[in-house]
C-alpha positions as CSV (number, residue, x, y, z in Angstrom):
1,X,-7.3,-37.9,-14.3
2,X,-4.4,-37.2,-12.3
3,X,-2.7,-34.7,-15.0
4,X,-6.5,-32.7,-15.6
5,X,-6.3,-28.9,-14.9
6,X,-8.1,-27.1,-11.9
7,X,-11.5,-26.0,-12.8
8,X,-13.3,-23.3,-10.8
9,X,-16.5,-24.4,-9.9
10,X,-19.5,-22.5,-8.0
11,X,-22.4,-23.6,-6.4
12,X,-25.7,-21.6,-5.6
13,X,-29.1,-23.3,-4.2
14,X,-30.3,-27.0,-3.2
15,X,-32.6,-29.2,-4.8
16,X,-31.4,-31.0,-8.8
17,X,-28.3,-30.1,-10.2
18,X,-28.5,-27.7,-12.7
19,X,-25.1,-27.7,-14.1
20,X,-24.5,-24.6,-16.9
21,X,-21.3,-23.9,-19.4
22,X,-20.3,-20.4,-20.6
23,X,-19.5,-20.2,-24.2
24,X,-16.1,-19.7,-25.8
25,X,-14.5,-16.6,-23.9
26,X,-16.9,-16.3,-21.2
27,X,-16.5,-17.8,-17.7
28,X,-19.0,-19.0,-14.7
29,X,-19.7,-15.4,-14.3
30,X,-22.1,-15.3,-17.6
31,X,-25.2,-17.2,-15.7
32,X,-25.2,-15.4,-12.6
33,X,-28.5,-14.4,-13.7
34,X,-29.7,-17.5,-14.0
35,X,-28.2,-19.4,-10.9
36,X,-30.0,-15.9,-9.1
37,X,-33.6,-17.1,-10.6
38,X,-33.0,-20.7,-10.1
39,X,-31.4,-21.5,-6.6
40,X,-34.9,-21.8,-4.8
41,X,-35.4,-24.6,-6.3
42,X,-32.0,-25.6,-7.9
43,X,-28.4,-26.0,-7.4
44,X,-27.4,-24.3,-9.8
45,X,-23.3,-25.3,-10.8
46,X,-21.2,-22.9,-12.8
47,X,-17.4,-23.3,-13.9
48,X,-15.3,-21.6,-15.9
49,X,-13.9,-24.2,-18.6
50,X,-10.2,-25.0,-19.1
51,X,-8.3,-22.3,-20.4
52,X,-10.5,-19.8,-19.5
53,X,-10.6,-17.8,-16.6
54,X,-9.8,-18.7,-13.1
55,X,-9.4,-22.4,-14.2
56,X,-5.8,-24.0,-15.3
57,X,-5.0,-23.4,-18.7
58,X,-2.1,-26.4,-19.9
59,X,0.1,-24.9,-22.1
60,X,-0.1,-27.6,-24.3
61,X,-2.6,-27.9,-27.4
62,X,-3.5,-31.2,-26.7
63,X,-5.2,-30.7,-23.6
64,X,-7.8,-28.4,-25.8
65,X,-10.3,-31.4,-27.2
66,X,-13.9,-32.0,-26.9
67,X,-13.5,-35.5,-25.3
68,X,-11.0,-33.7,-22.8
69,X,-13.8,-30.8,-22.5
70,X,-16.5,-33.3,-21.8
71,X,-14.2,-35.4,-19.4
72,X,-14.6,-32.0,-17.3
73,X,-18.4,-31.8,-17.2
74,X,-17.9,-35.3,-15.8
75,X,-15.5,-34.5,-12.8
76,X,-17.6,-31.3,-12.1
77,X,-20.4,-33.8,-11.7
78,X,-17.9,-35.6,-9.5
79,X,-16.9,-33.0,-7.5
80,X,-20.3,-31.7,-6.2
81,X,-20.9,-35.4,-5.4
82,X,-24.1,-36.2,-8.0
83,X,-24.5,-39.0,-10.5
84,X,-26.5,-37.4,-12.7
85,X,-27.3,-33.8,-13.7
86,X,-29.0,-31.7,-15.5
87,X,-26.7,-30.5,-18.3
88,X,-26.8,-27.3,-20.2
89,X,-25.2,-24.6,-22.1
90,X,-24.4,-21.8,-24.5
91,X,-23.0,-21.6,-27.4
92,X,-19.3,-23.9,-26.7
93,X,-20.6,-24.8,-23.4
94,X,-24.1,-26.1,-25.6
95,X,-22.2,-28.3,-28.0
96,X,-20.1,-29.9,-25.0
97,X,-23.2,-30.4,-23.4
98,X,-24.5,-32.6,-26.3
99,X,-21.4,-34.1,-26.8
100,X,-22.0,-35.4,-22.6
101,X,-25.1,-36.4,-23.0
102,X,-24.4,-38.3,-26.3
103,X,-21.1,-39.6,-24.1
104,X,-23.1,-40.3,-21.2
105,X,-27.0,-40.4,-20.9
106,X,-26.8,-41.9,-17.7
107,X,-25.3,-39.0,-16.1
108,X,-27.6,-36.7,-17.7
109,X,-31.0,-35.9,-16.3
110,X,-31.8,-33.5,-18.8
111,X,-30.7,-30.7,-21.7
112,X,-30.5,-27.0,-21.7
113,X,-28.6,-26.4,-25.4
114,X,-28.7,-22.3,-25.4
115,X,-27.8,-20.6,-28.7
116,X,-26.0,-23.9,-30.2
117,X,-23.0,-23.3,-32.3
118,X,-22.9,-23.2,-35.5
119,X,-20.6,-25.4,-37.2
120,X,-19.3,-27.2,-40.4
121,X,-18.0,-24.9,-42.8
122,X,-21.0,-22.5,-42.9
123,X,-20.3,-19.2,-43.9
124,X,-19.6,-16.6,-40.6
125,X,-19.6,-19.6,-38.1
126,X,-16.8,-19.8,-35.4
127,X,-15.5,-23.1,-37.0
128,X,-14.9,-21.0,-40.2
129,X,-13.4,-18.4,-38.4
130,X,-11.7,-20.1,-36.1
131,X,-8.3,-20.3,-37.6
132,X,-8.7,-16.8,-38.3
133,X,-9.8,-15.2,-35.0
134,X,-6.9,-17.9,-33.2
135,X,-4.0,-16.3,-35.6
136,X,-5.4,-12.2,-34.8
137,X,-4.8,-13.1,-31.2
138,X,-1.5,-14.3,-31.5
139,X,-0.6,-11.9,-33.7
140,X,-1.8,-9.1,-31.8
141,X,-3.5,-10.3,-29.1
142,X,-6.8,-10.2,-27.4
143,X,-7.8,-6.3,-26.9
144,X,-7.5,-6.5,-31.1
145,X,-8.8,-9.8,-32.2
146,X,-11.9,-9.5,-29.4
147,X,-12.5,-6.2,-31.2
148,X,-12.6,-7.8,-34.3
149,X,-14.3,-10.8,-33.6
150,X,-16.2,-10.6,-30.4
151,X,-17.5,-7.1,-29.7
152,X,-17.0,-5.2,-32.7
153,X,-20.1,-3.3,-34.9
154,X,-20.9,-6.8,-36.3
155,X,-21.8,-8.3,-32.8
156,X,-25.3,-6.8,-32.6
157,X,-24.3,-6.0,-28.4
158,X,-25.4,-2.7,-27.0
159,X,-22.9,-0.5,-26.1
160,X,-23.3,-1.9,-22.4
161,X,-23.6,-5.4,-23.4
162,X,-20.1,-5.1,-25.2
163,X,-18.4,-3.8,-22.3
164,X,-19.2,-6.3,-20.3
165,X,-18.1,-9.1,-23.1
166,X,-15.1,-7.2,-23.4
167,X,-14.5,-7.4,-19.6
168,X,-15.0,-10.6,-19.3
169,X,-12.8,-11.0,-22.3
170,X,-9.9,-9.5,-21.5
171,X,-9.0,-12.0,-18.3
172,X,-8.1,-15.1,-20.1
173,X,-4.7,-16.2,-21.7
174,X,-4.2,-15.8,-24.8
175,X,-2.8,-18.6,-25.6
176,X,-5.3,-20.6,-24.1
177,X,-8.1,-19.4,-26.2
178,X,-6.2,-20.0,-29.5
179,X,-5.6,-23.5,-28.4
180,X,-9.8,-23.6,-28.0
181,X,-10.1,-22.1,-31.3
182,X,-8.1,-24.5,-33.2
183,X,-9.0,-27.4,-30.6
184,X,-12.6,-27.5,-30.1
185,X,-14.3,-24.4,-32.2
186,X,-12.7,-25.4,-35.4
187,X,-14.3,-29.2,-35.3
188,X,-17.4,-28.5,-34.4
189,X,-19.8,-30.8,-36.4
190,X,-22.3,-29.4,-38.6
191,X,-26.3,-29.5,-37.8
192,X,-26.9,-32.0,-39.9
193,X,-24.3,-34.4,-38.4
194,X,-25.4,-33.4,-34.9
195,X,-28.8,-33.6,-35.8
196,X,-28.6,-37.1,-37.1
197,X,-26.5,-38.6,-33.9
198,X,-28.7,-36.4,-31.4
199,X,-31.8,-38.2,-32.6
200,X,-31.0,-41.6,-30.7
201,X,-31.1,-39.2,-27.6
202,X,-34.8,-39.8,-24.8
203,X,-33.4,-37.0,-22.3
204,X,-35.4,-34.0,-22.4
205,X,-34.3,-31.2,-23.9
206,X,-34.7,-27.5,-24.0
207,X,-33.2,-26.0,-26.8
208,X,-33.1,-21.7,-26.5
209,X,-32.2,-19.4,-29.4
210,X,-32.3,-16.0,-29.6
211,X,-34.7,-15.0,-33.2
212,X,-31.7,-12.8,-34.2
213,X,-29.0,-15.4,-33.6
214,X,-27.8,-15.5,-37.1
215,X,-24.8,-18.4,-35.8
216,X,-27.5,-20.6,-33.8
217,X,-31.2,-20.2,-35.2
218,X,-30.7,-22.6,-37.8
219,X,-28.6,-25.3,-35.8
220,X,-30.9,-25.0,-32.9
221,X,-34.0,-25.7,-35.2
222,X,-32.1,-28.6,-36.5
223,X,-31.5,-30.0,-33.5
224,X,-35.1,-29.4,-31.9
225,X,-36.1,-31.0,-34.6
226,X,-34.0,-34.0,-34.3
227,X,-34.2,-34.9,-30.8
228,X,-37.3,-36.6,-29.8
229,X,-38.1,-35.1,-26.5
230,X,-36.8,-31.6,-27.3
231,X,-38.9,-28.4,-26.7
232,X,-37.9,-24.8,-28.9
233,X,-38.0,-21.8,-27.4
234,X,-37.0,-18.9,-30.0
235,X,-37.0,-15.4,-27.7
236,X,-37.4,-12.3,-29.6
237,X,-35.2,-9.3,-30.2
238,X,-32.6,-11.4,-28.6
239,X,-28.7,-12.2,-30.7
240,X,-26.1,-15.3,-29.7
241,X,-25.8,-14.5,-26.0
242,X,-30.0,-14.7,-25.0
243,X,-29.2,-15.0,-21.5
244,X,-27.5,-11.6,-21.1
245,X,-29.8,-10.0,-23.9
246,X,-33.0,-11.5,-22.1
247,X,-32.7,-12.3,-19.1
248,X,-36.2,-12.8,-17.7
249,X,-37.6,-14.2,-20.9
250,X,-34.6,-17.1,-21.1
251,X,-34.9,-17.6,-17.3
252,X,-38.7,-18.4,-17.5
253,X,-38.3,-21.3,-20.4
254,X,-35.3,-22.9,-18.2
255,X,-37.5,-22.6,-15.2
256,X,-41.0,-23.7,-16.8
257,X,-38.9,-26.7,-18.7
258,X,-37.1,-27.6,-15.3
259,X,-39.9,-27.7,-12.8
260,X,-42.3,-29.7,-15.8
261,X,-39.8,-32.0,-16.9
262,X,-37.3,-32.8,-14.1
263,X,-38.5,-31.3,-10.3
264,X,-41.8,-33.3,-11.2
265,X,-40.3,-36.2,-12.4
């Protein structure tokens, strides 16, 4: 793929390949945490997906797709030299995730589906919003439609946890995100569809939700439910992002589901 954009990809530890996408509007720099708890025994991979961050961002609309976002996961794979991985996520970078392994199983060692997007036409999910939250920001761009949609009194963040969202925010293109909005957010299958193709799937999977993830508990259930092999871990006390809310309780269930189901495999 000659004409693909630039990704930023890091790299932390040796041993498997952990490899871990942000969520819409986020970047590599969301699981720091976790590539810090799991490089002792992991290498942990982190990118920042087209469009956001300090990867490319085409200007065209096109180049925002699932398949195209999927394609990525495949040349990061590529370019840290590894065949197989295992494959994980949160929220966007969850669904793509799925979408890999469904795409490819034999590139993908094993699942980590954090906070799964909600989609279908579900009342308060991103694909509902997504038209929405893609016009704000070209209407009046991102310091407004973030405050709106991302870290606003409806997000459930702490005061620090929204300043830090916001941050992180603030540093893609604008035009970029609306093209992910309208491109990958707003088709998003619902859980019922996912659940129904995800049940074919034998990789092991870890599915994490946080208990007051009002966009994810119910997809995430749906899906644990579906895939053979999958494990639930519900963390309390923790909204969409359960990484950043929890940090030690989400690293332990990717750590105890790693070194059970793929270091000792």
């Amino acid at each position: 793929m000659a004409d693909a954009p630039r990704l930023h990809v890091e790299a932390e530890g040796a041993g498997p390949v952990v490899v871990l996408g942000h969520g819409f509007g986020g970047s590599a720099r969301n699981f720091r945490g976790q590539a810090r708890a799991l490089a002792a025994r992991y290498r942990v991979v982190r990118f920042d997906a087209r469009g956001h961050a300090r990867s490319e961002a085409p200007l065209d609309p096109a180049a925002y797709t699932p398949e195209a976002l999927v394609a990525d996961v495949g040349r990061v794979l590529d370019r840290v030299g590894v065949s197989a991985a295992v494959v994980g996520g949160l929220s966007m970078g969850a669904g793509i995730a799925l979408r890999f392994a469904l795409a490819h199983p034999e590139r993908t060692r094993a699942l980590v589906l954090a906070a799964f997007p909600a989609g279908g036409d579900r009342p308060g999910s991103y694909t509902a919003l997504a038209e929405r939250f893609a016009a704000r920001i070209e209407r009046d761009g991102l310091e407004a439609a973030g405050a709106e949609f991302v870290w606003g009194p409806s997000s459930g963040l702490a005061p620090e946890g929204a300043a830090l969202v916001r941050c992180g925010f603030l540093e893609h293109r604008p035009y970029a995100l609306a093209h992910v909005l309208r491109g990958v957010i707003a088709v998003q299958p619902d859980a019922a569809t996912l659940a129904a193709r995800a049940a074919r799937l034998r990789t092991p999977t870890l599915v994490v939700v946080g208990a007051r993830d009002r966009l994810s508990l119910d997809a995430s259930r749906a899906l644990a439910g579906a895939i053979p092999s999958a494990e639930l871990v519900e963390i309390a006390d923790a909204g969409h992002l359960v990484n950043l809310a929890r940090p030690a309780e989400f690293n332990a269930a990717v750590a105890a589901f790693l070194d059970a189901r793929v270091a000792a495999a």
